[in-house]
N, C-alpha and C positions, 0 to 999 in steps of 0.2 A: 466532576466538580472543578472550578477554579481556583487557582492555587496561588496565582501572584497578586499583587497590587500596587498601585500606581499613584503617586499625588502627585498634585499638580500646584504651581506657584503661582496665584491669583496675583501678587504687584509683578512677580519678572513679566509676567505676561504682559500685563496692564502698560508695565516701561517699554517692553518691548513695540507694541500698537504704537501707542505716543509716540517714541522714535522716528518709525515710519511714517508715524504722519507728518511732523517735522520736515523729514528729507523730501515730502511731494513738494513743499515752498519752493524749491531749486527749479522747479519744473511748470511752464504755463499752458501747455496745449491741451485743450483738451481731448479728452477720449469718445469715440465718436460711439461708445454701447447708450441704446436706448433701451425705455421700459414704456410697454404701450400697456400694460394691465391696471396702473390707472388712469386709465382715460385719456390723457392728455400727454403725447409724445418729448418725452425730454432726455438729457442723461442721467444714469442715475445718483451721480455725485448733486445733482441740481433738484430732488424729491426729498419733500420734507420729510415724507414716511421713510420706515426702514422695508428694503428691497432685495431679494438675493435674484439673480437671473444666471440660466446655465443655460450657456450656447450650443448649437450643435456639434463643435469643435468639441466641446468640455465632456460632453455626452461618447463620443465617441471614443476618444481617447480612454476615461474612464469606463467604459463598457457595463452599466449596470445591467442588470436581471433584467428591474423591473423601472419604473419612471421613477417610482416612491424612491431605489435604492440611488437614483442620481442625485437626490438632496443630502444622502448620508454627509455628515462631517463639517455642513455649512452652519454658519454662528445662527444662533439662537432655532436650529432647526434639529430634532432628535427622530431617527427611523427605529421604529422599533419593527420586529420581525414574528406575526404571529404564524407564522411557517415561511417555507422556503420564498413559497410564490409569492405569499402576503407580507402585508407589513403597511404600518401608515404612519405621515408624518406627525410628530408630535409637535408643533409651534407654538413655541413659549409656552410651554406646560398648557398646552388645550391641544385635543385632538377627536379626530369621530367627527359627529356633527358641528362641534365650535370653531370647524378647517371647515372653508365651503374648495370647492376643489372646480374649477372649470374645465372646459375640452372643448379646445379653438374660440373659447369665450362663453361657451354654452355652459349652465350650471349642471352639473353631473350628479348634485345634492337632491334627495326627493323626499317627501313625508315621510319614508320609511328607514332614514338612516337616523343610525343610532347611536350613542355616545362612544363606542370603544373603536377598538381597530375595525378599519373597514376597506374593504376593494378595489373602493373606485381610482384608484393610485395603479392598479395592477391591470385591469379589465381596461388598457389602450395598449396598443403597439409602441415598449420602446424602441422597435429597429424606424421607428419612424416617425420621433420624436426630433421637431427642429429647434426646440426652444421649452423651456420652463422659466415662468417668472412668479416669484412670491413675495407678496406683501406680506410684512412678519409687525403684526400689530391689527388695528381696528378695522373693518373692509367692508363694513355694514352702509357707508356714505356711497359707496362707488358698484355693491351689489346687492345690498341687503341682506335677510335673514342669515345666521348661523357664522356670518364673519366672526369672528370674535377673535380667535389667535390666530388668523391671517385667511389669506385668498392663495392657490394655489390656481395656475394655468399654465397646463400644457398644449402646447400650439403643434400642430402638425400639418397643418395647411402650407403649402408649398407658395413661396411668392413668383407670380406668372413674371415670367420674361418674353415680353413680345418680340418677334426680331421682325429684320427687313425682310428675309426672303423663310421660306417655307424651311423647317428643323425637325429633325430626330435625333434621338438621342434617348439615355437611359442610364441606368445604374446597378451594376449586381454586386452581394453586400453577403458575404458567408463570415461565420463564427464560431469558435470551438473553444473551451471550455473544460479544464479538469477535476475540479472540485466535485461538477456534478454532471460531467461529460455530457454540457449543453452542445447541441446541433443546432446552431439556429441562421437563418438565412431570407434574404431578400432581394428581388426582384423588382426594379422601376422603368419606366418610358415615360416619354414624353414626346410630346409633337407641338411647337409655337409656330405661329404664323404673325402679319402685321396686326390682328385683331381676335386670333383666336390663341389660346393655350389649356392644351390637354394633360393630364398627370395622372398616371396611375401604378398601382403600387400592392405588392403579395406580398405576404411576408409566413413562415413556416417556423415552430418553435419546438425542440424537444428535451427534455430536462430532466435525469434521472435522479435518484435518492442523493442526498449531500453528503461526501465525506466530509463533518467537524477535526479540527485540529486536535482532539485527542486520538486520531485514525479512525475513529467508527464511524459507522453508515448511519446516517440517523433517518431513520424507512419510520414510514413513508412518506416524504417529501418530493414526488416527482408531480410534473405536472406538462400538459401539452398545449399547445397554441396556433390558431391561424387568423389570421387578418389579412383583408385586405379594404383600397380606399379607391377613389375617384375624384376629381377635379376637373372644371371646365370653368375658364376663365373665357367672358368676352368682351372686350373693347367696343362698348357703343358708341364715344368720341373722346377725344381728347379730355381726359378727367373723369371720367365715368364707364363705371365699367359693373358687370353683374357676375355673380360668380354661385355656380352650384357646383356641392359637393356631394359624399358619401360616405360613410366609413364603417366598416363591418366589422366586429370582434368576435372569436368560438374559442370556448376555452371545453374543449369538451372531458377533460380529464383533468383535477385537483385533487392534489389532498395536504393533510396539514398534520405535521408531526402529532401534536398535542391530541389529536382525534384520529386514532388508527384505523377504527372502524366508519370511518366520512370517509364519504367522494363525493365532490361538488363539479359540475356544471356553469359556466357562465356565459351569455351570449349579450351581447351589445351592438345599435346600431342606430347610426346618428343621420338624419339627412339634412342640407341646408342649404337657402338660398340667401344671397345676400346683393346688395347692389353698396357700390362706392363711388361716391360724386363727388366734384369741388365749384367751388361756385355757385349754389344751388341757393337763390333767393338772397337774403341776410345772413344765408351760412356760406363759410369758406369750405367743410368740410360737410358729407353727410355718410354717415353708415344706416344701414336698414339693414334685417334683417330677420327670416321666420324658420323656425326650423321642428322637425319631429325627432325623437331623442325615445328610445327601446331598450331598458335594461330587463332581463332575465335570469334569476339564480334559481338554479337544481342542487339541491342536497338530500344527499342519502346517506341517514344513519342507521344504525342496528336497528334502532326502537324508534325512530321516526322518519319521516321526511319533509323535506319543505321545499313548494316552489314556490313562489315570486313574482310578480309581472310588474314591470312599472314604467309607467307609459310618460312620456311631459311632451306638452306641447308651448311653443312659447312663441316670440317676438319680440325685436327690443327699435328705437328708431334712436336715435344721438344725433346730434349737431356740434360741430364746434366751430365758435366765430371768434376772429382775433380783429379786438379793436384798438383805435390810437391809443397811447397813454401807456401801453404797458400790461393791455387787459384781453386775457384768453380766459373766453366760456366753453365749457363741455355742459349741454344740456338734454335733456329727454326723456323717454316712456319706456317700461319694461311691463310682461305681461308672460306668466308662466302659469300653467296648471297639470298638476301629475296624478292621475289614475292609479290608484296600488291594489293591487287582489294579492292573496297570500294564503295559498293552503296545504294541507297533511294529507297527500294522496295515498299514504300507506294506511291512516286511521279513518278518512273519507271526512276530516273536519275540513275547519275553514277561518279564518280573519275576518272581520267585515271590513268590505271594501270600502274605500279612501279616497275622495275628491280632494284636491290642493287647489285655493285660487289665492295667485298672489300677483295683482297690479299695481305701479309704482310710478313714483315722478322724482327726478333729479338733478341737479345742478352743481357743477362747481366751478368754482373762480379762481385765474390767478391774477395779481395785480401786482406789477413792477413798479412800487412803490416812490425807489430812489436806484441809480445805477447800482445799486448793492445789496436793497431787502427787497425783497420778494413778501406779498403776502397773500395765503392760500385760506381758500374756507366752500366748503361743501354744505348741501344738505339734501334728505333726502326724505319720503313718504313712501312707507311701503303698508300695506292693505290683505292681511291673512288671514282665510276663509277656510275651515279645516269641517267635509261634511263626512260622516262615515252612517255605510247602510248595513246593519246585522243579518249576517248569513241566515235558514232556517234553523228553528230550533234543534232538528237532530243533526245537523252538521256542525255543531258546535263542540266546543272540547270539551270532554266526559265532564273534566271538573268544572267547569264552570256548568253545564247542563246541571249537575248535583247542588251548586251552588245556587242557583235560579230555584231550583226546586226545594229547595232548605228558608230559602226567603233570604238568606244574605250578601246575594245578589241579582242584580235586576238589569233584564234585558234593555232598561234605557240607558244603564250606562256604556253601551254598547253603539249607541244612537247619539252621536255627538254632533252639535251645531257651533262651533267654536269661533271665533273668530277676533281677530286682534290690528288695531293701531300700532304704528313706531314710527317716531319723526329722528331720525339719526342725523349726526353731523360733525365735521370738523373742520381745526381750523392749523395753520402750519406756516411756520417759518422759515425762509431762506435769506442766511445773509451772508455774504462775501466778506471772510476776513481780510483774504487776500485772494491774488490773480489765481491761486490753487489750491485753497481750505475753505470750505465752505462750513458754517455754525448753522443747525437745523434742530426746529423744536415742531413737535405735533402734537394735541390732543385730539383723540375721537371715541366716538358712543358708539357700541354696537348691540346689536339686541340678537336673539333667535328666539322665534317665535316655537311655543313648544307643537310637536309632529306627532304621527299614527306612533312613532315609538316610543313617544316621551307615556303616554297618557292610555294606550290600547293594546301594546305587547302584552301577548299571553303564549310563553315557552321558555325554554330552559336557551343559559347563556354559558358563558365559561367557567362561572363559579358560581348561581342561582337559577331559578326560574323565577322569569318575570313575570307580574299579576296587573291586572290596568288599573293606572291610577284616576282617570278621570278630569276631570278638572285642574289647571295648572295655568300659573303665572309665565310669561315671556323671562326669559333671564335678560341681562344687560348688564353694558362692561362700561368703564371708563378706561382710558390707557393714554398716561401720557410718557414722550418720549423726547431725548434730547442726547446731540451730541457732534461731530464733527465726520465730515466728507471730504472727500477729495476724489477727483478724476480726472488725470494726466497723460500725457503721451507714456512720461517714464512710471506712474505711482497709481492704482486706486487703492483706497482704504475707506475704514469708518471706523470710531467708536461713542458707540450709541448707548445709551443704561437705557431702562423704561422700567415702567409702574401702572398695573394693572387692576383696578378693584370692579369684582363679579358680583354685582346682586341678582338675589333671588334663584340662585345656579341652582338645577335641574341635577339631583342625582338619586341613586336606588340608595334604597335602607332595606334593613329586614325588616319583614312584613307577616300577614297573616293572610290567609283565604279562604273562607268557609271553617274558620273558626281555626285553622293548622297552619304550622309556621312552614310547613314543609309537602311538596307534592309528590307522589310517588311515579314521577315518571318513566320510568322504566318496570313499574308494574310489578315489583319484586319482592313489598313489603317492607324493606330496608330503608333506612333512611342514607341514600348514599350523597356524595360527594355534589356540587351543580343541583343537590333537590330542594334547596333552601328558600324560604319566600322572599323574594323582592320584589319593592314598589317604590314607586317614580313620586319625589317629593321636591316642594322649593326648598334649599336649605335656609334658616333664620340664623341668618350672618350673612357678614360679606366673605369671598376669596380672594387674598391679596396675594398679589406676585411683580418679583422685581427681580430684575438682572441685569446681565452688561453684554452688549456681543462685540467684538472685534473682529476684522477681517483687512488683509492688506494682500496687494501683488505690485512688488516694486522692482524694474530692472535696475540690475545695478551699474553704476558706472563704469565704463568700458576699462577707466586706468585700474580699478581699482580689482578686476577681472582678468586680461589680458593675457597676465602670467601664467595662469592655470588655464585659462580654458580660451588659449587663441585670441581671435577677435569674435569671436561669437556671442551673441547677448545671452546674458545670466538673468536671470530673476527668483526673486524668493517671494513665497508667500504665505499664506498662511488664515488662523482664523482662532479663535477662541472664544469659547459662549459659558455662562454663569448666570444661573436661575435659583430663584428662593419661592417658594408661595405655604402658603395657611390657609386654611379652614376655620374661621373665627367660630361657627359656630361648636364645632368639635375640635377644638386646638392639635387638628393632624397636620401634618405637612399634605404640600397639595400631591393630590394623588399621582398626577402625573412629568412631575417634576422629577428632570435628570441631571447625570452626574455632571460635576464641569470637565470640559473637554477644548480640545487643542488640536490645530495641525500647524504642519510645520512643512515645504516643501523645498524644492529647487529645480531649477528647469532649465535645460540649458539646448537652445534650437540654432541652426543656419540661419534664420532669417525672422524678424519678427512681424512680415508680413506672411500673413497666409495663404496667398496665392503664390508668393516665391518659396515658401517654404519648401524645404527637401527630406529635411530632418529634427528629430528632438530627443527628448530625453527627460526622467523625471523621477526623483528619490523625493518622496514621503515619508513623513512618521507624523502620524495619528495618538495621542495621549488622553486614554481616560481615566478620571477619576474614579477611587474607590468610593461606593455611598454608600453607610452605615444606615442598619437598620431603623434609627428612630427615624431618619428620613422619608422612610414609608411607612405608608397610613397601616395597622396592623391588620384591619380586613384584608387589602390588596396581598401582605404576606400571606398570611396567613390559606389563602380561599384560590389565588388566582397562580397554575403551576406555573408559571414564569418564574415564580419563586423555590421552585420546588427542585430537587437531587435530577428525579426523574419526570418530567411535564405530561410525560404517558402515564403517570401514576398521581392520582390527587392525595392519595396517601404516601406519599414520601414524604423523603424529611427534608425540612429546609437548608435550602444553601447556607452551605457557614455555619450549620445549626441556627443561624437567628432571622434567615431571609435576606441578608445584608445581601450587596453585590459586589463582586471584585474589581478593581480596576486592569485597564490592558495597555500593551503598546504594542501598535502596526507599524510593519513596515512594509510600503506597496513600492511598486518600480516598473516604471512605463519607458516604452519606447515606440518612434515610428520613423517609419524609411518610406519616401516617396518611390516606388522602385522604376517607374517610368512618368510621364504625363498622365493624370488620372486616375494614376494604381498607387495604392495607400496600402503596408502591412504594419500592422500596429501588435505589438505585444504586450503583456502586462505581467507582472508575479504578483498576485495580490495575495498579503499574509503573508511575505517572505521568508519571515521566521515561523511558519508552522504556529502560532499562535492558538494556545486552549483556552476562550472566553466567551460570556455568553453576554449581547446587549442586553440592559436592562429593559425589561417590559417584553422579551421577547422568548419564545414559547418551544426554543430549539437552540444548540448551542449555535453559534458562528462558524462558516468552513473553514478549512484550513487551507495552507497554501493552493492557489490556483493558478494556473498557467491559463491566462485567455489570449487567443491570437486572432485577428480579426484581419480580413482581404479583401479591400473595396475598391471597385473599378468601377472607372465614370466615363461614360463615352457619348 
């Protein structure tokens, strides 16, 4: 159990952001970080929306698990942890299906993902993760369905460097790990030429039980990993170039504290071709692109199993043309369709299989108004075709067979023809207060079209069994946002608020099925823990939600430095996120609303260029807030162990006795030494103080102190 608690000062913070925005006025150059996730390449101090982006420097440095744990601690973004491997991000109180999650651009999202914690954050290589970028807010204008609390894309595609004369070269990448005496390791080459570039890449992962910071082993949390990728870049002419990939994921061994008796299986594998032109007709820019996309999950429980298949096939084309006046279009087609089969090969049941067709057309505009306002506006038509065809009669699940045969349910509900309209759009501002504060407002609409899990799950989840509910409305968000940028040579920051209202939100209630509130899954007579009915309904209300994020990295000035630390550049940074939401029509607090939280950093390096760099340095402290029981909805206490003493026990007793959750403070401490040209050792003590705390929403307590040391050499 957790025993300390933390608050946190909602105005020191608030004065604090302000401040640093303030001090970027002194400063006019700007910072040359881009964000290409939506659409249209600029800085991110210059994006109407709100945007968090983590470079491959930030990645490494921090050394996450998994890609999910590289967002831990950023403003308006919360990781929760449903075991060791898993965990997914929660943005702005939406997570599951209402995060669409990309891979190199591709949607990683299929008819069969479903509202809670989900995978697809874990099932990529992060030793070969070059970039993550997140839209935190509306994402439906720029990719459609299930955007609703942001877009997530992790990029691993290698950018080709053509040379003059023929190259090799390569990269070997080892990691060690003591909290859960991770092994893990990578392997790269490459070969450029004036018109060709090759890239290829292994990667090898081992991961045993976690010590948490009260010293115990929390078994079984180990899990294994291998990937690897491919790349071939080729130069057709000047401006145009074609490029096919690969990328292969085996996760052949999982497991997740909260399920002792699960072992899961995951395999994943992406192929893609794409072509990049300039010049091309009325277009300056063109991307095209088609690709085949292979997810696979294997679980093995005591009393069941489940596999998985889910196939997408897609293609997308874009153009962007920038004309006189001030006016840049990104315009185009998208076109995805995903196959799901899902069956019980230990009972010899089955799912009925799953067609997805989702075709689209989109546009958006920017238009430089005046030397100073910018103005942005999007829209887009997205087209969702949901067909499903019922297994035979006796491959169906006992209870629903009993149910067909009782008359209270009927094999057409099973036989769905669904299909749905959504014209999404936004509009956004940009205006220069000054040479280095930018004033930025956004509205946008997003929808998610309800899926194979909104409306046709039938099995048991973390705290029910799910029963199909049939028929269902599209949900849809409004979110508007507003606040101040800046990105400088010396300063970036933001402080942004936003306001969210969800109609028609898509969640489980208890239910009945064949007349009983509860199914006997495990076959024992007993009404246990996970046997409860639940069914997929629109809620009648809106879900409102409002918060504020903050985030700043500012060096400090040399005078004001010097004394203590040389002539070497200092900088502080930092971040602070604060969220509220409601359930109008159940006056709960929103289910997946987290506590408020802070970081606070310092960093002090030889050079603040990254090719001279030699060396750095880095003291952290992380501050969460304590969230008191009324905060959460009392089903979610009550039913889901996250809340619970023991999460391997649905019968334990609540934390705190009332399910509340305690607040923590981290303290982390990074270092790295260039030790020759090329050779990078980086260290960390993450949890310096041995910290005993558990994140909220998540299903295992937090490691305790870890020594990660990482050896990368580049030749």
């Amino acid at each position: 159990m957790i025993h300390h608690c933390t608050r946190l000062s909602l105005p020191v913070l608030l004065l604090a952001g302000s401040a640093v925005t303030a001090f970027a006025q002194s400063s006019t150059e700007l910072a040359p970080l881009q964000v290409t996730t939506t659409r249209i390449s600029k800085p991110v101090a210059e994006e109407s929306q709100s945007l968090t982006v983590v470079p491959e420097e930030e990645v490494l440095r921090e050394a996450p698990r998994t890609p999910a744990e590289a967002l831990r601690h950023k403003p308006g973004i919360w990781v929760q942890r449903t075991g060791h491997l898993g965990g997914a991000p929660i943005i702005r109180g939406f997570m599951g299906n209402r995060v669409l999650y990309l891979f190199d651009g591709f949607r990683q999202n299929t008819a069969a993902l479903f509202g809670g914690p989900n995978s697809h954050l874990q099932n990529i290589d992060v030793l070969d993760v070059d970039r993550i970028e997140v839209v935190r807010g509306p994402g439906s204008v720029l990719y459609g369905s299930d955007a609703i609390g942001g877009v997530v894309d992790v990029t691993t595609i290698e950018t080709p460097v053509f040379s003059d004369t023929e190259t090799v070269g390569g990269r070997s990448y080892l990691r060690y790990a003591t909290a859960d005496e991770e092994k893990s390791g990578r392997q790269e080459v490459f070969y450029s030429s004036p018109k060709l570039y090759i890239f290829g890449g292994v990667s090898a992962r081992n991961i045993e039980d976690v010590r948490t910071g009260d010293g115990n082993e929390a078994a079984p949390s180990h899990f294994r990993e291998r990937a690897g990728d491919l790349q071939m870049d080729y130069l057709l002419a000047p401006g145009h170039r074609v490029q096919a990939s690969a990328q292969v994921f085996d996760r052949p061994e999982g497991t997740r504290f909260d399920k002792p008796n699960r072992i899961q299986e995951n395999e994943r594998q992406l192929y893609s071709l794409r072509y990049f032109g300039e010049d091309v007709g009325v277009a300056d820019e063109v991307k095209a692109s088609v690709y085949s996309h292979r997810q696979d999950d294997f679980t093995d429980d005591r009393n069941w199993d489940s596999k998985s298949e889910k196939r997408t096939y897609g293609g997308e084309l874009q153009a962007n043309t920038y004309l006189e006046g001030g006016h840049r279009l990104a315009y185009g087609a998208h076109f995805h369709m995903d196959n799901v089969t899902s069956e019980d090969p230990q009972s010899g049941t089955a799912e009925p299989e799953v067609d997805w067709y989702n075709p689209a057309l989109f546009a958006l505009s920017e238009w430089q108004v005046t030397e100073r306002l910018r103005f942005d506006a999007g829209v887009r038509w997205d087209y969702t075709r949901l067909e499903s065809t019922s297994p035979a009669f006796s491959r169906l699940p006992r209870d629903i067979q009993e149910a067909i045969l009782a008359g209270s349910f009927s094999p057409s509900d099973l036989e769905l023809e669904e299909e749905n309209h959504a014209v999404t759009g936004g509009v956004g501002l940009v205006y220069e207060l000054t040479d280095a504060v930018n004033w930025v407002a956004h509205a946008g609409r997003a929808f998610r079209a309800p899926n194979q899990s909104d409306m046709m799950s039938f099995g048991q989840f973390t705290y029910g069994f799910n029963v199909p509910a049939g028929d269902l409305d599209p949900e849809s968000s409004w979110t508007f946002e507003t606040g101040l940028k800046t990105g400088t040579s010396m300063f970036s920051g933001e402080v942004l608020g936003y306001y969210t209202v969800l109609e028609d939100a898509i969640d489980s209630a208890p239910g009945r099925f064949n007349g009983s509130s509860w199914i006997d899954a495990n076959g024992n007579g007993v009404r246990d823990p996970a046997e409860d009915v639940f069914v997929k309904r629109n809620v009648d209300g809106e879900v409102h939600v409002y918060g504020v994020d903050v985030a700043w990295d500012a060096y400090m000035p040399r005078e004001w430095t010097e004394g203590l630390f040389a002539n070497h550049p200092v900088s502080l940074y930092g971040n602070f996120s604060f969220i509220r939401g409601e359930n109008e029509e159940t006056d709960t607090p929103l289910s997946r609303e987290f506590p408020m939280n802070g970081l606070v950093g310092l960093r002090i390096e030889d050079s603040r260029s990254t090719a001279d760099r030699r060396w750095y340095g880095e003291v952290e402290v992380v501050l969460v807030d304590a969230m008191d029981a009324d905060r959460i909805p009392d089903d979610r206490r009550t039913r889901d162990v996250a809340f619970k003493v023991d999460p391997q026990d649905g019968n334990s007793a609540l934390l705190n006795g009332d399910g509340s959750v305690d607040g923590y403070a981290l303290l982390h401490v990074r270092g790295g030494l260039r030790l020759r040209e090329g050779v990078w050792l980086r260290m960390e003590v993450e949890n310096a103080t041995d910290a005993e705390y558990r994140v909220k929403d998540s299903r295992l307590d937090a490691p305790g102190v870890n020594l990660i040391a990482s050896l990368d050499v580049r030749f």
